[in-house]
C-alpha positions in Angstrom: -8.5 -2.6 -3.7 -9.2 0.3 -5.7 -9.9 2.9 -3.3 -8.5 6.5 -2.5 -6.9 7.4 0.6 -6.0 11.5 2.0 -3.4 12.7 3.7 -1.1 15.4 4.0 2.4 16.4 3.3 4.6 15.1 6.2 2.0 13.2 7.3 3.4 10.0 10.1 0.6 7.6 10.0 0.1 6.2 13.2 -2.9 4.0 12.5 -2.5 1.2 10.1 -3.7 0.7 6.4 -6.0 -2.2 6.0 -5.9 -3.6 2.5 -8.4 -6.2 0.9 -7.5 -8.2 -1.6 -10.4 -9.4 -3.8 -10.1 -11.2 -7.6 -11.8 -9.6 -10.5 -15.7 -11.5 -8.8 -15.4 -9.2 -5.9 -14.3 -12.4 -3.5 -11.4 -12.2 -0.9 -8.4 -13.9 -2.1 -6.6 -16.2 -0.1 -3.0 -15.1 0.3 -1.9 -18.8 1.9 -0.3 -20.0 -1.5 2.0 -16.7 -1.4 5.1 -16.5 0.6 6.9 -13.0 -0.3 4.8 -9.3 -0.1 6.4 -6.1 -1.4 5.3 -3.0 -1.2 5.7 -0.7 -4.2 4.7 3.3 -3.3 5.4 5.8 -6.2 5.3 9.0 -5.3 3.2 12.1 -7.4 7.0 12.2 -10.1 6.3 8.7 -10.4 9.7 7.9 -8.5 10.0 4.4 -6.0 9.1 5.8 -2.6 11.6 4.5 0.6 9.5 2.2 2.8 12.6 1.1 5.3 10.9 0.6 8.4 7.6 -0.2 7.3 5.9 -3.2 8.1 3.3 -5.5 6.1 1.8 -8.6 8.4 -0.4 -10.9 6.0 -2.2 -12.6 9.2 -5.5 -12.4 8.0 -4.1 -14.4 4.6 -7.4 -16.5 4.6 -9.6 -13.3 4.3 -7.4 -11.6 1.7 -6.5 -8.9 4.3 -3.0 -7.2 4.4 -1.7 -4.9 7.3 0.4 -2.2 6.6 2.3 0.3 8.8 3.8 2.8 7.5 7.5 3.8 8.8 7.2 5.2 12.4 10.5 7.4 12.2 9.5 9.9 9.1 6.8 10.8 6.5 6.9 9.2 3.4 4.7 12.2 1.7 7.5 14.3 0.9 5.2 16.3 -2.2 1.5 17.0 -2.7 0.2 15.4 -5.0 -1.1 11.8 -6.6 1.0 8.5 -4.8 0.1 5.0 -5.7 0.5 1.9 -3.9 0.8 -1.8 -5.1 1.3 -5.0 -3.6 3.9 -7.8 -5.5 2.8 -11.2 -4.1 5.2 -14.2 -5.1 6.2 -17.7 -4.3 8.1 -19.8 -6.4 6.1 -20.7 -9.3 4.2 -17.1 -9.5 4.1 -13.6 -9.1 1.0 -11.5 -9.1 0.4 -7.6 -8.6 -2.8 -6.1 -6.7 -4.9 -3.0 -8.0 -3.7 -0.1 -7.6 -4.3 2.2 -4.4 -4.3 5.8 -4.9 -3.3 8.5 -2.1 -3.8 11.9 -2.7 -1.5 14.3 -0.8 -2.3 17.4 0.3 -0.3 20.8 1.2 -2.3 23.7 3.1 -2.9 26.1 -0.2 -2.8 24.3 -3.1 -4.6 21.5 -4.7 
C-alpha cells in the first residue's frame, strides 16, 4: 500500500481511491475474515482528519482491494502539506493496521 498520492488544498475528489492490500510477500490479502474498516487520515499537524460522509466499500475483499470515496460535500485538505492514511481492519478476535499511505498537498506558491 505504500504509495504517494497529490492533490491540492481544497481539493473534492470526485474519483475514488483504490487501495490494495498486500502482506509483507507482496500477495493480496483477503479481507473476508474482517468485518469492521476505519479509516484514519492525519492531516500535515498530525491531527485526526473528519471523514463524515465518506464511504469505504470492501467488495473486492477476495482481492485485497478497498474503495474509498472521499466526502462529496467539502475538502478534507484544509493545509498543504504531508497527510497520511491508514486502514484499522477488526473482527472479534483481531485487529490489524495497513501501511501507511501518504498524500502530499499542495498550495499554488509554496512547497
Amino acid at each position: 500500500m505504500a504509495r504517494i498520492v497529490n492533490y491540492w488544498v481544497g481539493t473534492i475528489p470526485n474519483d475514488p481511491l483504490s487501495i490494495q492490500i498486500r502482506d509483507d510477500k507482496g500477495s493480496s490479502v483477503d479481507l473476508g475474515s474482517y468485518t469492521s474498516f476505519i479509516i484514519h487520515l492525519l492531516d500535515s499537524d498530525n491531527n485526526q482528519v473528519d471523514l463524515e460522509g465518506a464511504d469505504i466499500n470492501a467488495e473486492g475483499y477476495r482481492t485485497g482491494r478497498i474503495i474509498f470515496r472521499f466526502p462529496p460535500d467539502r475538502s478534507v485538505f484544509t493545509k498543504h502539506g504531508e497527510y497520511v492514511m491508514q486502514i484499522e481492519m477488526s473482527n472479534d478476535h483481531r485487529k490489524d493496521f495497513t501501511d501507511v499511505l501518504t498524500f502530499k498537498v499542495r498550495q499554488l506558491g509554496r512547497k
